[in-house]
C-alpha positions as CSV (number, residue, x, y, z in Angstrom):
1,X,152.2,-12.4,116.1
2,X,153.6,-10.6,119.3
3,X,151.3,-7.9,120.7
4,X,153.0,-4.3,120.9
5,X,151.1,-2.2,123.3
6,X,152.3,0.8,121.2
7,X,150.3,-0.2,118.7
8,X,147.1,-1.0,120.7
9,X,144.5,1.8,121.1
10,X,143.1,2.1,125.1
11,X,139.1,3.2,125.4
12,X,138.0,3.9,129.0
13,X,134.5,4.4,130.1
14,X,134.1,6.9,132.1
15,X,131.3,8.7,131.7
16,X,128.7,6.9,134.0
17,X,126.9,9.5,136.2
18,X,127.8,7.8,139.4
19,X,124.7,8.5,141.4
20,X,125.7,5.8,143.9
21,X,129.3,7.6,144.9
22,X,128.0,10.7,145.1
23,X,127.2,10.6,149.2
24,X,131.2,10.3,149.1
25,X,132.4,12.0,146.1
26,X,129.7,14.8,145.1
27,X,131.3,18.0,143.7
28,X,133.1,15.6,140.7
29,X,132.7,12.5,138.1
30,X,133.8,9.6,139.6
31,X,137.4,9.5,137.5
32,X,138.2,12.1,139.4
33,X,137.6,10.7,142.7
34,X,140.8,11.6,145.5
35,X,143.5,9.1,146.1
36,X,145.9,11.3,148.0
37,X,147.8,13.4,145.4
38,X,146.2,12.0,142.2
39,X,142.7,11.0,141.3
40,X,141.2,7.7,140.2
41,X,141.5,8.3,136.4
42,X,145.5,9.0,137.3
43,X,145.9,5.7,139.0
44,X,144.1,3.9,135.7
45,X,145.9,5.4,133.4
46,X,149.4,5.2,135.5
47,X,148.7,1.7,135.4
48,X,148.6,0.7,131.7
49,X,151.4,3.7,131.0
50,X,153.6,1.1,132.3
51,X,153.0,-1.4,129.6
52,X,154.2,1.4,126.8
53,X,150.7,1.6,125.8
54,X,150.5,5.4,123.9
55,X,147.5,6.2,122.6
56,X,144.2,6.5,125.4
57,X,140.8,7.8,124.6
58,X,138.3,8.6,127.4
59,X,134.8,8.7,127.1
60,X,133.4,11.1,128.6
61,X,129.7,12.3,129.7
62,X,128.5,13.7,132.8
63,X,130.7,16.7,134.6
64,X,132.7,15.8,131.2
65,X,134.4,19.4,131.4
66,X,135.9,18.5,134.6
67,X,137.8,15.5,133.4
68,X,138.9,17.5,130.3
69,X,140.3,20.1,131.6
70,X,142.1,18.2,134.7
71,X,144.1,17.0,131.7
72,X,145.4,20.6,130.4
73,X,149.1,19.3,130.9
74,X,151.5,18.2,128.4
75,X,151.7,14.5,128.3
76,X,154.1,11.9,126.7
77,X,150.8,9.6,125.1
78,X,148.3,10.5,123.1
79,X,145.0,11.5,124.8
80,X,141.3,11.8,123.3
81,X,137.9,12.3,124.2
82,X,134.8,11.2,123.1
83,X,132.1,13.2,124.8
84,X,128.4,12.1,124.9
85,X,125.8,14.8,125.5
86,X,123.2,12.4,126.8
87,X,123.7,9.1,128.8
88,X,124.7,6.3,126.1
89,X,125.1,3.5,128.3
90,X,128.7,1.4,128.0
91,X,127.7,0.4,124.9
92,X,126.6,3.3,123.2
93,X,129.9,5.2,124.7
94,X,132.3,2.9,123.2
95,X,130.2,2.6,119.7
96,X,130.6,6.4,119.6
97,X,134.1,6.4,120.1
98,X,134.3,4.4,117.0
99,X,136.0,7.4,115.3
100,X,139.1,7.5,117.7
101,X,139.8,4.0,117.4
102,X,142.5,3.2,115.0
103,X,144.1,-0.1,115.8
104,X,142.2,-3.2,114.6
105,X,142.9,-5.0,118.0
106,X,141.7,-3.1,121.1
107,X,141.3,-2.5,124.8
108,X,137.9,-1.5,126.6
109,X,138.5,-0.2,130.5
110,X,135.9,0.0,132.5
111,X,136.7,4.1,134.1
112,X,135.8,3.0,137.9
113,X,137.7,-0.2,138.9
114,X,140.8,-1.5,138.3
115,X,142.4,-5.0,138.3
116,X,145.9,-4.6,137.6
117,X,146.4,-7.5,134.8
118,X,149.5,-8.0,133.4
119,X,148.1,-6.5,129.7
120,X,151.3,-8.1,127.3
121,X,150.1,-11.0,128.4
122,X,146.5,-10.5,128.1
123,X,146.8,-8.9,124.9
124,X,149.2,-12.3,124.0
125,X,146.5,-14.8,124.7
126,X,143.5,-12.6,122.9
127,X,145.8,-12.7,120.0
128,X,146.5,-16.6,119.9
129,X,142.9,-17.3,120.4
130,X,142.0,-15.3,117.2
131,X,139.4,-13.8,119.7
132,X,137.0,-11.1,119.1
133,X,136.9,-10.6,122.5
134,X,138.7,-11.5,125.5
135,X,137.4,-10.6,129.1
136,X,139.5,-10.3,131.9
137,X,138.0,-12.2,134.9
138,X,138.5,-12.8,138.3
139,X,137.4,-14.2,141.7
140,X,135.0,-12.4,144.2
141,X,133.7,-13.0,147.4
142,X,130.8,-10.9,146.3
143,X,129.1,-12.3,143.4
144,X,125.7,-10.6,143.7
145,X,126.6,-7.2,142.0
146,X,128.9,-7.9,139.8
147,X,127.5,-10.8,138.1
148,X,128.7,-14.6,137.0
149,X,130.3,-15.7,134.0
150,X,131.3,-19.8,133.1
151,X,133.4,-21.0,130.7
152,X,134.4,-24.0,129.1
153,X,137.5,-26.0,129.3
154,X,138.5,-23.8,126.2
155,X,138.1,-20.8,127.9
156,X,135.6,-20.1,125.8
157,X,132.6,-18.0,127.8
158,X,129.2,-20.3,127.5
159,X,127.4,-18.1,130.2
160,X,126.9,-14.6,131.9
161,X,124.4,-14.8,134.4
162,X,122.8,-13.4,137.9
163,X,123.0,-16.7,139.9
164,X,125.3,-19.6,139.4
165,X,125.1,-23.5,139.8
166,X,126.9,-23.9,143.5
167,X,128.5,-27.2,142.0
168,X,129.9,-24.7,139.0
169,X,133.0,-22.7,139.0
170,X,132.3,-19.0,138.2
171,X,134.0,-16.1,137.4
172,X,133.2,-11.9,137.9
173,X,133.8,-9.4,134.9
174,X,137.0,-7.2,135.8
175,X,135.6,-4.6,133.4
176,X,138.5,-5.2,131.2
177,X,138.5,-6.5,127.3
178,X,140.6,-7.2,124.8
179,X,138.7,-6.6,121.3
180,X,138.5,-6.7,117.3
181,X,136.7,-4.3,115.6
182,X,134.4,-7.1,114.5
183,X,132.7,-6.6,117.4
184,X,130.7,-3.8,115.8
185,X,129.2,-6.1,113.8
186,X,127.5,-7.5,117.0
187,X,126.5,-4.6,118.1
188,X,122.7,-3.3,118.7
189,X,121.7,-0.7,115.9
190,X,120.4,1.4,119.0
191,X,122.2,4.4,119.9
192,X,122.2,3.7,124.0
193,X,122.7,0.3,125.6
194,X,124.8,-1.4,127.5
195,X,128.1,-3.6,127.0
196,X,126.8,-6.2,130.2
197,X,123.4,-6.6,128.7
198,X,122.8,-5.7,125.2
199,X,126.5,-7.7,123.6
200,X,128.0,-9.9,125.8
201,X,125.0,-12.5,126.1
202,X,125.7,-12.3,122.1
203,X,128.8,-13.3,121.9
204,X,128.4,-16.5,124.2
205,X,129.8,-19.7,123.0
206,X,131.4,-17.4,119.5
207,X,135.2,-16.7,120.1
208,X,134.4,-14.9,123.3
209,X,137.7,-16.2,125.7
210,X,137.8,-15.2,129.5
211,X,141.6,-15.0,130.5
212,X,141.6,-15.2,134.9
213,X,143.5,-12.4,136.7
214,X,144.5,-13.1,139.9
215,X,144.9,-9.8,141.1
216,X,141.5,-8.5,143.4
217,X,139.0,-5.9,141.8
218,X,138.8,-2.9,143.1
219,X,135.9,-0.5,142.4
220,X,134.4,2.8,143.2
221,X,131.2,2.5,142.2
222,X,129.8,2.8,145.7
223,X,130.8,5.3,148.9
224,X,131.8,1.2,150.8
225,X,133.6,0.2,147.9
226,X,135.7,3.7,147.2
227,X,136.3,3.9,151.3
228,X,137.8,0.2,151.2
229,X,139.6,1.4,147.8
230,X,141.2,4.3,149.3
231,X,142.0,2.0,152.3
232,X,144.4,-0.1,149.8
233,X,145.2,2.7,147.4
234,X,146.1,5.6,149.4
235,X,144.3,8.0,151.8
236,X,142.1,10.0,150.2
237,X,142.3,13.8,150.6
């Protein structure tokens, strides 16, 4: 099977309240955070557009009005929202916007970093695998916020955790997935929790792959971290 991205649904997360950005970015979610002329959320999507990918839904939560109306434009995909009226967590955002997904294969974006994966061939090696998930990894300097995962020679994830073996090779989340709606199935029955804590450590050793980007993480989850983001991106505003 060859992956068509116009076939593929996109989810991104956005909808964190970003209480450590907001020394930096106060009067707006975080997706909407300058880059010159465009904002974060712009950037994102700009970046999977590319790959022919149509059909985007954004979950949405805190200052959610914001991000809906700064897309009152006619577009050439299709765009949705999933709004939360309290704080869901990762997990409870993307189980909510259950409704809006419609392709059987799928693609989870974290809303406040990208990565920059080549996604045809992400989605390529998630399908070959028969994966239920597929998480994009890569190398970091920093290891103590983002977290560790290991695999095996298989590719197959056997471990997230806080500290790694020095003697083992290890790996950060990107915040980017490739997954099967089989994945509900694993799922908490809980109506908030989180993606990093609540699923992943369930789907450890299962057909969980990790496919290594090469490309360096960028993130705004922090006024450093959006500063030296805007530094590679584009001056801010």
């Amino acid at each position: 099977m060859i992956a068509n991205p116009e076939n593929i649904d996109v989810v991104i997360l956005c909808g964190g309240l970003g209480t450590r950005l907001r020394s930096a970015v106060s009067d707006r979610p975080k997706a909407l955070a300058n880059f010159g002329e465009k904002t974060f959320i712009d950037i994102l999507i700009d970046s999977i557009l590319k790959y022919k990918f149509k059909n985007i839904t954004l979950c949405v939560g805190y200052q959610k009005e914001q991000i809906i109306k700064h897309f009152e434009y006619e577009k050439d995909y299709n765009l949705k929202f999933s709004a939360e009226d309290i704080p869901l967590g990762t997990g409870g955002a993307l189980k909510k916007a259950v409704p809006a997904i419609e392709s059987d294969t799928f693609i989870v974006m974290n809303g406040d970093s990208i990565c920059n994966p080549d996604f045809k061939q992400l989605l390529q090696f998630h399908i070959n695998k028969k994966a239920v998930m597929t998480m994009a990894l890569t190398h970091s300097s920093d290891k103590t916020d983002y977290g560790n995962v290991t695999m095996d020679q298989s590719q197959i994830i056997t471990n997230f955790e806080e500290k790694i073996n020095s003697n083992e090779e290890s790996f950060i989340n990107a915040g980017i997935y490739v997954m099967q709606k089989e994945i509900f199935s694993y799922m908490p029955k809980e109506e908030i929790f989180s993606l990093e804590y609540d699923l992943f450590p369930k789907l450890v050793n299962k057909r969980c792959y990790g496919y290594i980007i090469k490309n360096e993480l960028i993130d705004i989850g922090t006024p450093e971290r959006y500063n030296k983001a805007v530094s590679i991106i584009g001056d801010k505003k």
